[in-house]
C-alpha positions as CSV (number, residue, x, y, z in Angstrom):
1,X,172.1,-127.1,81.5
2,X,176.0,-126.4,82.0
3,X,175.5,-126.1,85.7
4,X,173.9,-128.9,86.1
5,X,176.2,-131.4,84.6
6,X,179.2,-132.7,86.5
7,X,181.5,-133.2,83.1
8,X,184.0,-135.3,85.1
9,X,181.9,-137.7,87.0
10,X,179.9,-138.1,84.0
11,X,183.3,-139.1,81.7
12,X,184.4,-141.5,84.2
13,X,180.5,-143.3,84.4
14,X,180.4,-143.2,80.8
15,X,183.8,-143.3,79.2
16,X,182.9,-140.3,76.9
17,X,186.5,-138.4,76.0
18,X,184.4,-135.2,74.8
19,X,181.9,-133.5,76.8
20,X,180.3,-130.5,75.5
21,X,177.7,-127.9,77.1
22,X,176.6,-125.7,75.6
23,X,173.5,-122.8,76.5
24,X,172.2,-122.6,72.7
25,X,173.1,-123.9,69.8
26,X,171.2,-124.5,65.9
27,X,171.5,-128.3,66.9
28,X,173.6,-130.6,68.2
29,X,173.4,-132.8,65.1
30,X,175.4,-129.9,63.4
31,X,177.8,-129.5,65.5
32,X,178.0,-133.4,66.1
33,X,178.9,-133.6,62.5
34,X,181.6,-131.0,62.8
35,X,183.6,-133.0,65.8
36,X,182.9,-136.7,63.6
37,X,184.9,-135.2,60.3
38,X,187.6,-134.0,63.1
39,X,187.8,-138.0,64.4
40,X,189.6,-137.3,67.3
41,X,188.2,-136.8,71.0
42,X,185.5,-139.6,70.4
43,X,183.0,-140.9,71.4
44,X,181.7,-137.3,72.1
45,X,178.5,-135.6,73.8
46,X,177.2,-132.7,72.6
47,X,174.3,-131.0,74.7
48,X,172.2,-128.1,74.3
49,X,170.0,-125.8,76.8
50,X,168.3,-124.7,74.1
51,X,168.1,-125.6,69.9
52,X,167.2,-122.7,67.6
53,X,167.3,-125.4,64.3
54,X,166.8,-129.0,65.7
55,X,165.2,-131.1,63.2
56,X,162.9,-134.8,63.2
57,X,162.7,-137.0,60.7
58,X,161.3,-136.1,57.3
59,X,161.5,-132.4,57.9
60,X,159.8,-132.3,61.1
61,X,160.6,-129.3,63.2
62,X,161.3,-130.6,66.8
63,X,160.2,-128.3,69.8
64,X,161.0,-129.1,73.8
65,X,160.6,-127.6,76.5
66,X,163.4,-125.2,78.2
67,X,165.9,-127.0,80.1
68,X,165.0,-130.4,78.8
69,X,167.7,-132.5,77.3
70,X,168.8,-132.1,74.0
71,X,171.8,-133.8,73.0
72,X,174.1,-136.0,70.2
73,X,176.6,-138.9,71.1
74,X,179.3,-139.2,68.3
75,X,180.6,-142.6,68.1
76,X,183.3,-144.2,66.1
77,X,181.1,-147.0,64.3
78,X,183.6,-148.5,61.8
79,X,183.9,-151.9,63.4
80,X,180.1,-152.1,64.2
81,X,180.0,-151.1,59.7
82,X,182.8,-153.7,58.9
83,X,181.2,-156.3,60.6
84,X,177.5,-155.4,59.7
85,X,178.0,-154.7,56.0
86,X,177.5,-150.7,56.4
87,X,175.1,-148.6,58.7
88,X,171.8,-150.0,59.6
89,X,168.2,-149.6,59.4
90,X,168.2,-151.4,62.9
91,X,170.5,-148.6,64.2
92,X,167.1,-146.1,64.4
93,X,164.7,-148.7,66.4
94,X,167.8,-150.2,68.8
95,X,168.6,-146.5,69.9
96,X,165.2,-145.4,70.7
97,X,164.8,-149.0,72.8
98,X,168.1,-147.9,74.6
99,X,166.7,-144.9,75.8
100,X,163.5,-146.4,76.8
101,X,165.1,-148.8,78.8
102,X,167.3,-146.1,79.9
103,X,163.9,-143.5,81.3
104,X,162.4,-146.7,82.8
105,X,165.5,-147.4,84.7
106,X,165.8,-144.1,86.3
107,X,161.8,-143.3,86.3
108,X,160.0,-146.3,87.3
109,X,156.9,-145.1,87.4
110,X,156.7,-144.6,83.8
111,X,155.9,-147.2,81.3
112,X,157.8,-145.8,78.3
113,X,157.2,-147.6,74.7
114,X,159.2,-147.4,71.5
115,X,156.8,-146.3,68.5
116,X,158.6,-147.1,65.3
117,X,161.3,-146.1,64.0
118,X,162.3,-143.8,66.3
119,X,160.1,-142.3,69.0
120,X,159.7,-143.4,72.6
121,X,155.7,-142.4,74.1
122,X,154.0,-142.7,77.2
123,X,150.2,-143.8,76.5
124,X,150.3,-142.8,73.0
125,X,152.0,-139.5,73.6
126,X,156.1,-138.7,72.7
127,X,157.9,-137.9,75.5
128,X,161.5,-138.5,73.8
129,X,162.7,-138.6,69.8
130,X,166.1,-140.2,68.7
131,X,167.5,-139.1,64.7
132,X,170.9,-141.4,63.8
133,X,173.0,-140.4,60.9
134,X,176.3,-142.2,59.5
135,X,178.5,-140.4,58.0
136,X,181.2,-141.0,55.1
137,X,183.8,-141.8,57.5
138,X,182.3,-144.5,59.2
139,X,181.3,-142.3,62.2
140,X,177.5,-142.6,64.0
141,X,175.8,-139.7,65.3
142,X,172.5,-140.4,67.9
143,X,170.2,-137.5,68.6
144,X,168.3,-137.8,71.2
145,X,165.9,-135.3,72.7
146,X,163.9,-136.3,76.0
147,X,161.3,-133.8,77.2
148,X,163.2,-133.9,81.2
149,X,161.1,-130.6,82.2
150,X,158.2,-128.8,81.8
151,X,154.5,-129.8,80.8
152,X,152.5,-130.4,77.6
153,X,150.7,-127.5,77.8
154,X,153.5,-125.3,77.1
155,X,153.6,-126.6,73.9
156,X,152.5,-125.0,70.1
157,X,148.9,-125.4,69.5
158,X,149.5,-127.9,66.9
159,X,151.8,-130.4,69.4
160,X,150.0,-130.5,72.8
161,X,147.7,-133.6,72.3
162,X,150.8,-135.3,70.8
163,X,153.5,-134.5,73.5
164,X,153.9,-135.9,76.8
165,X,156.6,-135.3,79.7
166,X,158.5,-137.0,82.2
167,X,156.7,-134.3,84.8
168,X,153.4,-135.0,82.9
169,X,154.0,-138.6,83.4
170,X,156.3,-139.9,86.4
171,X,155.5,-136.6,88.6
172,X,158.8,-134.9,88.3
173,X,161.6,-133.2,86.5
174,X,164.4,-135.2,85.7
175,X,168.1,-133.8,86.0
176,X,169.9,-134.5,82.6
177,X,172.6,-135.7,84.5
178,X,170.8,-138.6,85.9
179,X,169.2,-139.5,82.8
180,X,172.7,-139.2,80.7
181,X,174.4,-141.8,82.7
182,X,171.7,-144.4,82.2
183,X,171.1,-143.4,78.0
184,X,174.9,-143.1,77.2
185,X,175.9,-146.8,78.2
186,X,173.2,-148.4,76.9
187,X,173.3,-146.0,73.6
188,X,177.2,-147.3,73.4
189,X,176.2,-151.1,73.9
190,X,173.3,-151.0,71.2
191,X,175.5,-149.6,69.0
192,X,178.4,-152.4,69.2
193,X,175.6,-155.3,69.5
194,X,174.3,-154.1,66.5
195,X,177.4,-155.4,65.0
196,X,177.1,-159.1,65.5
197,X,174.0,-161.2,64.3
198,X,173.9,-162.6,67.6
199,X,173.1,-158.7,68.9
200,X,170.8,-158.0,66.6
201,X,168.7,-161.0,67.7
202,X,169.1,-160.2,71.4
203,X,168.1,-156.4,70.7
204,X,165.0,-157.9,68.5
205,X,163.8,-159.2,71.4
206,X,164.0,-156.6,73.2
207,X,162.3,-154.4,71.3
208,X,159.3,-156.6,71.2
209,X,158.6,-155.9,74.9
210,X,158.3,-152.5,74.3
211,X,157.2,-152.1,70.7
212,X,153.6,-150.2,71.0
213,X,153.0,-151.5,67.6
214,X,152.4,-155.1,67.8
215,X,149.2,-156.9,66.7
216,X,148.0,-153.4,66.4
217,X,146.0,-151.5,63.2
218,X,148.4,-149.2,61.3
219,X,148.6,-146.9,58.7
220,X,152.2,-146.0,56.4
221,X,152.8,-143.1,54.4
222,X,155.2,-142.9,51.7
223,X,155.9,-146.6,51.7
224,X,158.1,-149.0,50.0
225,X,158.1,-152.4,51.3
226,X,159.4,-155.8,50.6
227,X,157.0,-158.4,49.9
228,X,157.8,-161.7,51.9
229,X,156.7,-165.1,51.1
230,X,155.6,-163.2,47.5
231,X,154.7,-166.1,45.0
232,X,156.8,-166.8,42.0
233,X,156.8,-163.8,39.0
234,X,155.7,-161.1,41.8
235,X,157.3,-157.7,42.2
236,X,160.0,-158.0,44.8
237,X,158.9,-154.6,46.3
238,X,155.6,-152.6,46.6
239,X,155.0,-148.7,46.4
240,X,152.3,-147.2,47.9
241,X,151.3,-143.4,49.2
242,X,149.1,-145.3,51.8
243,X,149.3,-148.3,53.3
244,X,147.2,-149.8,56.3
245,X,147.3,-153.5,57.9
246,X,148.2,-155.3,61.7
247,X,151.9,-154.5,62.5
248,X,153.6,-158.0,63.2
249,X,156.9,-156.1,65.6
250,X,160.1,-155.6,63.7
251,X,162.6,-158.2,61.6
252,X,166.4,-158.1,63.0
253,X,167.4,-155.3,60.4
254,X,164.7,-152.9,62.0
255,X,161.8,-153.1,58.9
256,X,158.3,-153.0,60.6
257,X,156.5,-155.9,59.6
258,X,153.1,-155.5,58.4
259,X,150.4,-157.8,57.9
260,X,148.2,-156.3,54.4
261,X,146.2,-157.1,52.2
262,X,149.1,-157.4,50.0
263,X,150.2,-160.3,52.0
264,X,153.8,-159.5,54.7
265,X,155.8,-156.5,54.1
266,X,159.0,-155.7,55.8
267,X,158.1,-151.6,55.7
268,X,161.6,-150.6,53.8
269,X,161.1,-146.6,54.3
270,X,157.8,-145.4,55.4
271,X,155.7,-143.2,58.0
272,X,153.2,-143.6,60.6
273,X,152.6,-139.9,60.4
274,X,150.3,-138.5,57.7
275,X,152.3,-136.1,55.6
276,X,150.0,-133.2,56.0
277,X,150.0,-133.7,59.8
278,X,154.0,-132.9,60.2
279,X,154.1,-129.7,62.1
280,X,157.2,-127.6,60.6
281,X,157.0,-125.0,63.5
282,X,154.6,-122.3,61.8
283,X,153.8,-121.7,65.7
284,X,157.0,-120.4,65.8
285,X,156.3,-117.9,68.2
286,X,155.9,-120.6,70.7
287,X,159.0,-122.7,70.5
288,X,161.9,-123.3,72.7
């Protein structure tokens, strides 16, 4: 991936100070974490050719193809904290919308949607995954891995009916450099916006357009939800190892909302991906 990123042009269209490339790596959420305890040379990109160790959500192991973009953007988040009361459950929908926006800007032949919390799909299928972390020190690190190259049929056993790429759907390979000017802006912007009520309205509304959820059947995992509009002497919150209802989009600090039989939740933690269905990379022989 080195060669075929232009680190100065792509400093001066993004502002980034730090720019690293790097062939392999275990992920470039750990070494993201090393440069946001050094706070200095931020905000910082961090890119891989290849991950030996990149993890999902929940455990998940994450597998792309070769050459594909695999990167983390270190931001210094403490105003966007101060002003929003500490790191956000918004943070994790608002990113993956940025980079949805971003792959339709620069592929407009494909219809990218965000699939709460974090996962942007094309007809169903992921093409791209985004992880954010805060740390301790107020810092905010965005994972994002887009599959740029390379076809679904490539992929582990277990993952080809669930993957999709930007070859599989637009017709063609993207360079990383291309996509990285469009995702790191808008990445930088939701992050800030996030800070205000006013932008976490305006991203809200955004995310409606594109949310692949709405006034659509789901079922949770693992849930705990607040119940709104609960009548008087109610538990505030409800448990559940299952949960199914109509998704109603998301609430301006990122919660799903879910129409159940239980009345409205605002889906607290929760999956749309059934526990035993989590591939942890036993196909290991296959992966990137």
């Amino acid at each position: 991936m080195a060669a075929l990123i232009n680190v100065e042009r792509l400093q001066a269209a993004t502002g980034l100070a730090t720019v690293e490339c790097h062939d392999r790596l275990s992920s470039t959420m750990d070494r993201g974490r090393e440069l946001a305890a050094s706070t200095s040379g931020l905000p910082a990109l961090i890119m891989a050719t290849r991950q030996h160790a990149g993890r999902g959500r929940r455990g998940a192991a994450w597998w792309q193809p070769p050459g594909s973009l695999a990167m983390t953007l270190v931001l210094d988040a403490r105003k966007t904290i101060e002003h929003a009361g500490g790191p956000l459950p918004l943070w994790a929908p608002a990113c993956g919308l940025a980079v949805a926006e971003a792959i339709e800007t620069v592929c407009p032949t494909v219809r990218p949607q965000v699939r709460w919390p974090n996962d942007v799909e094309v007809s169903g299928r992921k093409l791209a995954g985004v992880l954010v972390e805060a740390t301790t020190s107020h810092h905010v690190l965005i994972g994002v891995g887009i599959n740029t190259t390379g076809s679904a049929a490539a992929a582990p056993v277990g993952l080809r009916e669930r993957l999709t790429t930007l070859p599989d759907a637009g017709g063609r390979s993207i360079l990383p450099e291309e996509l990285l000017e469009a995702v790191v802006p808008r990445l930088v912007a939701t992050i800030t916006a996030a800070g205000t009520v006013a932008g976490r309205v305006e991203i809200v509304h955004r995310y409606q357009a594109f949310c692949s959820l709405t006034n659509h059947p789901v079922t949770l995992f693992d849930v705990l939800a607040e119940q709104l509009g609960r009548p008087a002497g109610t538990p505030a919150h409800l448990r559940a190892a299952r949960l199914s209802g109509r998704c109603g989009g998301v609430d301006e600090s990122g919660r799903l909302l879910v129409d159940s039989a239980a009345g409205r939740l605002a889906i607290i933690a929760g999956s749309l991906t059934d526990p035993a269905a989590i591939w942890t990379g036993e196909d290991a022989a296959t992966r990137g």
